[in-house]
VEXDREN-2710 file (C-alpha; in Angstrom, 1 decimal):
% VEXDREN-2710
k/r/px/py/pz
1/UNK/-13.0/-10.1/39.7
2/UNK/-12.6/-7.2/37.5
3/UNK/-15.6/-5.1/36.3
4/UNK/-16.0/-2.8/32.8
5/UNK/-16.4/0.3/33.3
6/UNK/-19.1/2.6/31.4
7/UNK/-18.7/6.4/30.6
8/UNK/-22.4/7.5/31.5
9/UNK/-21.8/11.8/31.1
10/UNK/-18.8/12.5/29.1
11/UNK/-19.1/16.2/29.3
12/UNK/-19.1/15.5/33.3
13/UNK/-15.8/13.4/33.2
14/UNK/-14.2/16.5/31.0
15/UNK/-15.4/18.3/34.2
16/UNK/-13.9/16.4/36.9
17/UNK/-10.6/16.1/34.7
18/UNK/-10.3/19.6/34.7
19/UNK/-11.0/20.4/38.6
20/UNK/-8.8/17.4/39.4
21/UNK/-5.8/19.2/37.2
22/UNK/-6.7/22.3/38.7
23/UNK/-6.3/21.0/41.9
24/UNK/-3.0/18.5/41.5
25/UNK/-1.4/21.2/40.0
26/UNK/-0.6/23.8/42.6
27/UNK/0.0/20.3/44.5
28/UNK/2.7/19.2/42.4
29/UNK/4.2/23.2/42.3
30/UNK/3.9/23.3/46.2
31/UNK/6.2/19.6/46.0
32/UNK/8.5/21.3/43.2
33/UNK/8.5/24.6/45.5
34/UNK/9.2/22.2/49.1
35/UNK/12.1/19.8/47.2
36/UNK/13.8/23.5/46.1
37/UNK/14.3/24.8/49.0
38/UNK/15.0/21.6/50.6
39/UNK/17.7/20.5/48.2
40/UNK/19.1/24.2/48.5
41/UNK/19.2/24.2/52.7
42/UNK/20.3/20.9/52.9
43/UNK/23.3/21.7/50.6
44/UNK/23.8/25.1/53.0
45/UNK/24.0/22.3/56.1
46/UNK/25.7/19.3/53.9
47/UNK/29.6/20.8/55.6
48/UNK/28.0/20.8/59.3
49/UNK/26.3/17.8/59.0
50/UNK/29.5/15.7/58.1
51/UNK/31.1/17.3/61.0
52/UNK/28.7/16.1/62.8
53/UNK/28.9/12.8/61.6
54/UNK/32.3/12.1/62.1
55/UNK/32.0/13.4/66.0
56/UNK/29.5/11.1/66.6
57/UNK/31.0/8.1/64.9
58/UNK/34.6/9.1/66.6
59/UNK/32.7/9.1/70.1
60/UNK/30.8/6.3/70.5
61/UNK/29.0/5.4/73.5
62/UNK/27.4/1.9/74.8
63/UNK/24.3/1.4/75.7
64/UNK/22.6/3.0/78.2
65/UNK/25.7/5.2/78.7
66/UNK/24.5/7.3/75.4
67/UNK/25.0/10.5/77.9
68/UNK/27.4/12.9/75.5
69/UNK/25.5/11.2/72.7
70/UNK/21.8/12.7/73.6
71/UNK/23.6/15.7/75.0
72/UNK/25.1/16.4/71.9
73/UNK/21.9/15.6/69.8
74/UNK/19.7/17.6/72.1
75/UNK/21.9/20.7/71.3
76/UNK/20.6/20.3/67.6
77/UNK/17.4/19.9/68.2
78/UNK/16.8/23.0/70.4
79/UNK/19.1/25.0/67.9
80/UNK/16.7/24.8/65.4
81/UNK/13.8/25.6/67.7
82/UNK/12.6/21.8/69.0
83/UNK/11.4/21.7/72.8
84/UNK/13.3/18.9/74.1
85/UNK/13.0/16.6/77.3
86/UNK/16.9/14.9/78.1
87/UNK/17.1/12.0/80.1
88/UNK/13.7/10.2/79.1
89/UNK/13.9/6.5/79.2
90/UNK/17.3/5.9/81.1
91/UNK/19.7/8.3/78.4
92/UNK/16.7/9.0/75.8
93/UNK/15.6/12.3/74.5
94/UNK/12.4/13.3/73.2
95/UNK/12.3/16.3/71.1
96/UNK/8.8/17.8/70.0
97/UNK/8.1/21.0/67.4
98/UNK/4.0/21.7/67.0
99/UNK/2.9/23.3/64.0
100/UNK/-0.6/23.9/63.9
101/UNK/-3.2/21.5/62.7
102/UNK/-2.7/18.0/61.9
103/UNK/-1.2/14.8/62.0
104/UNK/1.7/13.8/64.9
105/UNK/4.8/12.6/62.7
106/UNK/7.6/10.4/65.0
107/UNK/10.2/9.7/63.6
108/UNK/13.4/7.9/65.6
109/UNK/17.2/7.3/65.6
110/UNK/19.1/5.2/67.6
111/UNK/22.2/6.2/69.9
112/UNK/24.2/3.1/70.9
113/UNK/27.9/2.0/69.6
114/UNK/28.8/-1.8/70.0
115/UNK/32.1/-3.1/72.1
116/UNK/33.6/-3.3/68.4
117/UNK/37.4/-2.6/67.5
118/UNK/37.5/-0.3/65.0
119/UNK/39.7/-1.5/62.1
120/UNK/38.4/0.8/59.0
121/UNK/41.7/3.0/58.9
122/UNK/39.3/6.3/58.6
123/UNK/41.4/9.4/60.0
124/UNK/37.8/9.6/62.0
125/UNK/37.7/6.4/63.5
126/UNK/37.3/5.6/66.6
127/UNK/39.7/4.7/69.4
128/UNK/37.8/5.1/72.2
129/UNK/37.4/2.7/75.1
130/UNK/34.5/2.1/77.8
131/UNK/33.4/0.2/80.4
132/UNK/31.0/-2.3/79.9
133/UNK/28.8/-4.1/82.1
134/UNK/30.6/-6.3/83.1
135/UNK/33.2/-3.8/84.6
136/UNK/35.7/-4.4/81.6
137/UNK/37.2/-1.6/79.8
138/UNK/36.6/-2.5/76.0
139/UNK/36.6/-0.3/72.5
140/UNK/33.8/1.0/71.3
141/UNK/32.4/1.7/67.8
142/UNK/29.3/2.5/65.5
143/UNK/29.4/-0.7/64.0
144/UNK/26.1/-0.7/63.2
145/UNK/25.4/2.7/61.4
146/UNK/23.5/4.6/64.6
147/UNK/26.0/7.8/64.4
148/UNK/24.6/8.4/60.7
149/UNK/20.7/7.7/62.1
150/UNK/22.0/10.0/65.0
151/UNK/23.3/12.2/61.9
152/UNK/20.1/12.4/59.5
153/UNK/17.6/13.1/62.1
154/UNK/19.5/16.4/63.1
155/UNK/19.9/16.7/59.3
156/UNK/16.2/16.6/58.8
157/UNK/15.3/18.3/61.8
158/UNK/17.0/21.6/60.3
159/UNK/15.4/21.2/57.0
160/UNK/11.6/20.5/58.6
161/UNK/12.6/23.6/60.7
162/UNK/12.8/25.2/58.1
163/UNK/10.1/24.2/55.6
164/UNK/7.3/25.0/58.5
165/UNK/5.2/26.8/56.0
166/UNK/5.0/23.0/53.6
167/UNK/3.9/20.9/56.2
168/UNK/1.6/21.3/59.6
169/UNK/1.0/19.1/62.8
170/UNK/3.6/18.2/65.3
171/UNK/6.8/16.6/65.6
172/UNK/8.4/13.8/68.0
173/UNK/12.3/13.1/67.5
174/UNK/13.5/10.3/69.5
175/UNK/16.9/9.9/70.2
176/UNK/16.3/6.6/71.6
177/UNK/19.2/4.3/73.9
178/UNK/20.1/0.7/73.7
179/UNK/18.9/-0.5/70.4
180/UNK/21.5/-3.0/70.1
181/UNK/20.9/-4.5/73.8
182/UNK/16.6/-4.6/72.8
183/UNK/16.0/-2.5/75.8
184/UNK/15.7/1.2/74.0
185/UNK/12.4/1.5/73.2
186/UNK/10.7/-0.5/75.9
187/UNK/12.5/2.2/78.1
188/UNK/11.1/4.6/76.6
189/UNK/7.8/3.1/76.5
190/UNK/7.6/2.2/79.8
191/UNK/8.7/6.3/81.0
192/UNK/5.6/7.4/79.4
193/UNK/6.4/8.1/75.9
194/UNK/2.9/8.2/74.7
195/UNK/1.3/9.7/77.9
196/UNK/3.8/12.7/78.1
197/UNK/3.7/13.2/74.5
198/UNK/1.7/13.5/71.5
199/UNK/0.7/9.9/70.5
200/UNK/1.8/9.7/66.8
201/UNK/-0.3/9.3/64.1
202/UNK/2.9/7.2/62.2
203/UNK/6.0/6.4/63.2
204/UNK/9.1/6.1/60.7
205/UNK/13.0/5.2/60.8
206/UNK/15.3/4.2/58.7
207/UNK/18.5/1.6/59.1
208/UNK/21.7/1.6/57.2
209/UNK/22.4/-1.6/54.8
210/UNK/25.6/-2.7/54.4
211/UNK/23.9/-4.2/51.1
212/UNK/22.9/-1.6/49.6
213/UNK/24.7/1.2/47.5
214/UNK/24.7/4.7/49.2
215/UNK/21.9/6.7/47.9
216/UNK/19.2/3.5/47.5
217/UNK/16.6/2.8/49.6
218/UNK/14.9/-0.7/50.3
219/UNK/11.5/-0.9/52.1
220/UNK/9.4/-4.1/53.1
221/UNK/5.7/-4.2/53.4
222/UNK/4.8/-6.6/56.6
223/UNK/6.9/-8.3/59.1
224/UNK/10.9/-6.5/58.5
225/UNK/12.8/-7.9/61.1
226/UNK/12.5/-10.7/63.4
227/UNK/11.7/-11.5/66.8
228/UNK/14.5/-11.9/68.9
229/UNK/15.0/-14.0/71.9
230/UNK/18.4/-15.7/73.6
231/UNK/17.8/-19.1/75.6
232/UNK/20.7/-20.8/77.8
233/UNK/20.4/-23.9/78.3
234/UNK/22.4/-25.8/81.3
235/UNK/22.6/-29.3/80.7
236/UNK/23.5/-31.3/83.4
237/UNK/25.1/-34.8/84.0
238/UNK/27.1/-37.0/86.1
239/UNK/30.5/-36.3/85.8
240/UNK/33.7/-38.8/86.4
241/UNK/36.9/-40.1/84.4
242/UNK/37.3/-40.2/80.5
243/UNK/38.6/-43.9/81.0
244/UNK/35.6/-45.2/82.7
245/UNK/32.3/-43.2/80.5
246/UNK/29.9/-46.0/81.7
247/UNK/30.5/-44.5/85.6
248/UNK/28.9/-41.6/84.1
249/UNK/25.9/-39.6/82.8
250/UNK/28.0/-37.9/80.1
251/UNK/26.1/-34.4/79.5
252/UNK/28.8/-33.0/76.4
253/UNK/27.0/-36.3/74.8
254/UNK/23.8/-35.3/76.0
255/UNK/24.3/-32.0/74.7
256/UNK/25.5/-32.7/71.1
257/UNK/22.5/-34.9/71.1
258/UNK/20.1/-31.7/72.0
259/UNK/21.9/-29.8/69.3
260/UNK/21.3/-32.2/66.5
261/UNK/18.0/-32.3/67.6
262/UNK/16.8/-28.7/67.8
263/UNK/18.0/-28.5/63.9
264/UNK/14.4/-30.2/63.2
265/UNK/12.3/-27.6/64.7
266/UNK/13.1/-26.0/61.5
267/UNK/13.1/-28.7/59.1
268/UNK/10.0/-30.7/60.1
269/UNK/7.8/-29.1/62.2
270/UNK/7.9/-24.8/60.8
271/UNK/6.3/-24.8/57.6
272/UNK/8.3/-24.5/54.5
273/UNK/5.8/-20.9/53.6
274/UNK/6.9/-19.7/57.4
275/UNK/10.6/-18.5/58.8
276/UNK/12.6/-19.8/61.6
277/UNK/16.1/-20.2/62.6
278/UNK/17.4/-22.0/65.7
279/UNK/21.0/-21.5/66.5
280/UNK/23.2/-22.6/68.7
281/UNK/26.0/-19.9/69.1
282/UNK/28.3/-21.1/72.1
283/UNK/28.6/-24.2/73.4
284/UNK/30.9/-24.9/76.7
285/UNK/31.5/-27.9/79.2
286/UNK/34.7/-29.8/80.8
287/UNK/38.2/-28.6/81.5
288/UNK/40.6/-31.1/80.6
289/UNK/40.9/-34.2/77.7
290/UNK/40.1/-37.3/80.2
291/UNK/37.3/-35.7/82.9
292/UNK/33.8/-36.5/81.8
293/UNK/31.9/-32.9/83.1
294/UNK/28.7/-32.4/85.4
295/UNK/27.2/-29.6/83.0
296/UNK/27.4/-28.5/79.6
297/UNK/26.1/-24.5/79.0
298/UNK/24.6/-23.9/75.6
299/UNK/23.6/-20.2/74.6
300/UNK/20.9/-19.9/71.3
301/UNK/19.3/-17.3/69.4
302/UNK/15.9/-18.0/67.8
303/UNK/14.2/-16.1/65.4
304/UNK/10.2/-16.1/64.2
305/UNK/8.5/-13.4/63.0
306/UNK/4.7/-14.4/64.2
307/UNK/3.9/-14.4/67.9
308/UNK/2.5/-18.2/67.1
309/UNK/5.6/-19.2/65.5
310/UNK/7.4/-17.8/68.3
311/UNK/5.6/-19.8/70.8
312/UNK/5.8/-22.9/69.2
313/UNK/9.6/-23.1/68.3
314/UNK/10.5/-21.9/71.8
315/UNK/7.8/-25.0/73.3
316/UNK/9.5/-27.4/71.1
317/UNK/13.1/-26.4/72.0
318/UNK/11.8/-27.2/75.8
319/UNK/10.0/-30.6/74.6
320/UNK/13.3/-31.7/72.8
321/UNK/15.6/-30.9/75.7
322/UNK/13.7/-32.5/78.4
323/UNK/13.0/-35.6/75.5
324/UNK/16.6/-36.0/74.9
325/UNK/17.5/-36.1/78.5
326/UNK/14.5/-38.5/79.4
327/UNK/16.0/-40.5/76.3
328/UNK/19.6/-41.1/78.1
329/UNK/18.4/-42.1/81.4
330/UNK/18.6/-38.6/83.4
331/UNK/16.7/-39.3/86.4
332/UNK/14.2/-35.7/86.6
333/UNK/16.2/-33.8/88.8
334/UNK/19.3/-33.8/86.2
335/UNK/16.8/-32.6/83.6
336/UNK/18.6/-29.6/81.5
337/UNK/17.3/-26.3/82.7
338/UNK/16.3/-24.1/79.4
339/UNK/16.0/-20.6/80.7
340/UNK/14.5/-17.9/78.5
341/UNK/16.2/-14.5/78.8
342/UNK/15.3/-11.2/79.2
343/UNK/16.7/-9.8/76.1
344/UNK/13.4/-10.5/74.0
345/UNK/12.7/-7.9/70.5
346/UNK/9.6/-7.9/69.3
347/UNK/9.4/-8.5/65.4
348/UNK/9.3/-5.6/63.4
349/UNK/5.8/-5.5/61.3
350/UNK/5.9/-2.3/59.3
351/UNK/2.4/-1.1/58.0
352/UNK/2.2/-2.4/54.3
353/UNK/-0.3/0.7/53.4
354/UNK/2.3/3.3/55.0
355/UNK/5.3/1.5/54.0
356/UNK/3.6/1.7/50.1
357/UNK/3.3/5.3/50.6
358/UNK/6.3/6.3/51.5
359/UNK/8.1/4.5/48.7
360/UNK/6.2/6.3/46.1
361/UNK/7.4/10.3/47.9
362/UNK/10.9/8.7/47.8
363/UNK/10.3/7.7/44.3
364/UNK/9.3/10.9/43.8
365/UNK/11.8/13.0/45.4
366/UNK/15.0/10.5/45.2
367/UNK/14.4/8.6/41.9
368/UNK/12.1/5.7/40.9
369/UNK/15.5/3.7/40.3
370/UNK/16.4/4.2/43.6
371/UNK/13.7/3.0/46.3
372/UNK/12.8/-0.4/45.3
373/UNK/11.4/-3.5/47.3
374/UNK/13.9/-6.0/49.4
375/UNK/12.9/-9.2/51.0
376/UNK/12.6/-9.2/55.3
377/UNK/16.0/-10.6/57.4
378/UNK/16.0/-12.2/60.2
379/UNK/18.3/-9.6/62.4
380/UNK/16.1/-7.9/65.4
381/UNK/15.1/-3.8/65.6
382/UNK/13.6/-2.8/68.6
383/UNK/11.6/0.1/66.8
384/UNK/9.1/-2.2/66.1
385/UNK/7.7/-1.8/70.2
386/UNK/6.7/1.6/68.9
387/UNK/3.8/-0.1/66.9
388/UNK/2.5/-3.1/69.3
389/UNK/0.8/-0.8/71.9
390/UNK/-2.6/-0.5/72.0
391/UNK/-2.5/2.8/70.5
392/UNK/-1.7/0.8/67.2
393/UNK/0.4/3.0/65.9
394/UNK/1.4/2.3/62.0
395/UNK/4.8/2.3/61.5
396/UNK/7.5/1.7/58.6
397/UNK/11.0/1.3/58.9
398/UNK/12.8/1.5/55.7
399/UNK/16.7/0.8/55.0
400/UNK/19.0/3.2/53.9
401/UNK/22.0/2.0/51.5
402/UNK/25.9/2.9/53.6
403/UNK/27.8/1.3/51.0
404/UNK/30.4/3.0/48.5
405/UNK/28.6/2.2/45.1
406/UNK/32.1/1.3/43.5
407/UNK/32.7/-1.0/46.0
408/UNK/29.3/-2.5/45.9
409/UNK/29.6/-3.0/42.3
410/UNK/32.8/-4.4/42.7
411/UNK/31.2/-7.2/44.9
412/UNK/28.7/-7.7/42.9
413/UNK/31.6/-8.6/39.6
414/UNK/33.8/-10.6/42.0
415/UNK/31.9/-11.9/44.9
416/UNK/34.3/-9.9/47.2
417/UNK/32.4/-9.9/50.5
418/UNK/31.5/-6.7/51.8
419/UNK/31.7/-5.8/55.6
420/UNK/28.4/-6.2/57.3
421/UNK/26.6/-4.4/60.4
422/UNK/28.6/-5.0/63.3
423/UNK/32.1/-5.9/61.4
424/UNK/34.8/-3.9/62.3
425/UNK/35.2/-3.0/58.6
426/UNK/32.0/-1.9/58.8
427/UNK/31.9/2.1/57.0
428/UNK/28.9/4.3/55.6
429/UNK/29.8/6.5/53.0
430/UNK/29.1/9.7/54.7
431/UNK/28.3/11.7/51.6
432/UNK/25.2/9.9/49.7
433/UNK/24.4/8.3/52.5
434/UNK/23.6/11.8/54.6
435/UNK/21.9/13.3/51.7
436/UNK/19.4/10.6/50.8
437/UNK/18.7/9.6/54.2
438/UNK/17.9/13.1/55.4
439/UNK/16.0/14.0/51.8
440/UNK/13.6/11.0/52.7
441/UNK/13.3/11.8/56.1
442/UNK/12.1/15.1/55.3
443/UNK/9.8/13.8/52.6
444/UNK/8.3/11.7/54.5
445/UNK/7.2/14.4/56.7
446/UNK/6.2/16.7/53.9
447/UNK/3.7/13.9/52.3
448/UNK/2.4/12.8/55.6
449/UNK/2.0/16.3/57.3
450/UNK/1.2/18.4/53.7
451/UNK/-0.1/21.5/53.9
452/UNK/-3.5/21.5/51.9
453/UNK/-4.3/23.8/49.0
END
């Protein structure tokens, strides 16, 4: 309910009007005084940091073999005068510059290429091939935009460098491995992160969009990204001849029956105000037209965003297989096996107070027209680990637009699709992209960690 408000002592508002303008205004001339030189050294770096961006997204690395990677982005760090610790959480690096007084700023950027083929036709792109885990040699790529993270946090660790005397406290970079595989930050959890280094008082990254034109940024307040588990399920049957299906217990029947099924997890038992999404992405059984198998294989992803919701799709995908199978005569010990695996992300919640924040300084310093609100996906970001420890850190991820703004416009006239994260088309405009990605790095930094007048 709203309230009206009274003016008791004029002559004591006047008063408090003009101490407040006495003191916002050396704020808002220290601000002017931090962007300057800011715009001005980044501009001195702008050739070197493009460089630097086209090594690292002509060398990518997979994960967990990040080695040259973290090698490479160490280098920059201690250039500009950051105490760094290689090798922290399998191939991480954890880079720390103390200040004086006041908050602990992290801020993070992920390493890890995907087995992509590039097909962009950039003179920088990439040819090169690795092994995997598998043992297979495959080509490698930054599909997903972590060469230009890799790229704005040394960006923005030269500028902060240099701005020492607008902002005071301390400093963690993380150069942190196997996003894309959701092991990454647990890694680096698990090493000690918070016990062998200043706990943060926030924690910030951004993401490239391949929806968004180069020099925009989108934030969400609340749950970001999704949780982000993988189930295979083994479904298992009698197998025999195609001729003679009532010899049999037929499980590719079985099966399409399960999949039909799990679509109503979503439909009638999630709430229409809640989020879900069950897919089945690979489904494999038999080897030839007329022999009925013993076992189909299913592999899903499922996302939630709530821990609850989480729990009860990944019950009901359990109840529904064992149902279905009960339901076609399976005696028990044919019962499909649904195995949970370990390749679990956390959902991303970012703070809504900090993520509020932080879009007004890159209103400020980037353009009001050019941070705006976007609605939470359902893709999976391992960063969010870095806020679900009991040290309740308050974090914010925000997304940083990749795409050429003529092409984006184009799409949006024509409906042409544009390449998404983890296409082989998939190419940040290094330009824009650099510059507003390491101008709101830095201002984040600069509001969080100010220097009081």
């Amino acid at each position: 309910m709203g309230s009206k408000i009274r003016l008791v002592n004029p002559i004591g508002f006047i008063v408090c009007l003009l101490i407040g303008m006495v003191i916002t205004v050396p704020l808002t001339l220290q601000a002017k005084e931090a962007q300057e030189i800011l715009q001005e050294r980044l501009e001195a770096e702008y050739a070197s940091l493009e460089a630097l961006y086209k090594h690292f997204h002509s060398n990518p690395e997979l994960s967990l073999q990040e080695t040259e990677s973290a090698k490479r982005l160490a280098s920059e760090f201690r250039k500009v005068g950051y105490d760094v610790t290689e090798g922290f959480g399998a191939t991480g690096l954890v880079a720390v510059m103390e200040n004086g007084e006041g908050p602990t700023v992290l801020l993070r950027a992920d390493m890890d290429g995907l087995p992509v083929k590039e097909e962009t036709g950039l003179d920088y792109a990439s040819t090169a091939r690795r092994i995997d885990p598998a043992g297979n040699e495959v080509y490698a790529m930054h599909a997903c935009g972590h060469d230009m993270h890799m790229t704005v946090l040394a960006g923005a660790a030269r500028v902060l460098s240099s701005l020492r005397n607008h902002w005071r406290g301390t400093l963690v970079l993380i150069g942190q491995p196997a996003e894309e595989i959701g092991q990454g930050a647990k890694a680096m959890l698990n090493a000690g992160l918070f016990e062998k280094f200043p706990v943060p008082d926030y924690a910030f990254a951004f993401h490239v969009n391949a929806g968004l034109p180069a020099g925009k940024i989108g934030y969400v307040g609340g749950y970001a990204l999704a949780n982000v588990d993988a189930m295979d399920i083994y479904v298992k049957g009698v197998g025999g001849h195609g001729a003679y299906p009532h010899m049999t217990r037929d499980p590719i029947v079985l099966a399409s029956q399960i999949v039909t099924a799990l679509q109503t997890i979503v439909s009638r038992e999630t709430s229409p105000l809640d989020s879900a999404v069950v897919t089945v992405g690979s489904i494999h059984g038999g080897t030839k037209h007329n022999i009925i198998p013993d076992e189909v294989h299913l592999q899903l992803t499922i996302r939630t965003y709530s821990d609850e919701s989480r729990e009860r799709t990944i019950t009901a995908i359990r109840r529904i297989v064992e149902g279905q199978a009960m339901a076609a005569g399976l005696p028990k010990e044919l019962y499909p096996e649904a195995i949970l695996m370990d390749e679990y992300t956390p959902a991303l919640y970012n703070d809504p107070g900090l993520s509020s924040r932080l879009a007004k300084t890159l209103s400020y310093w980037i353009g009001d027209t050019n941070v705006f609100e976007v609605d939470p996906v359902m893709g999976g970001e391992d960063f969010g680990r870095y806020g679900r420890t009991g040290h309740k850190v308050p974090i914010s991820i925000f997304w940083l637009g990749a795409v050429d703004p003529e092409k984006w416009r184009q799409s949006q006239q024509d409906g042409t699709p544009l390449p998404s994260l983890h296409s082989s088309l998939f190419a940040p405009l290094p330009g824009p992209t650099i510059r507003t990605g390491v101008t709101g790095m830095a201002a984040v930094v600069l509001d969080l960690a100010s220097v009081p007048k």
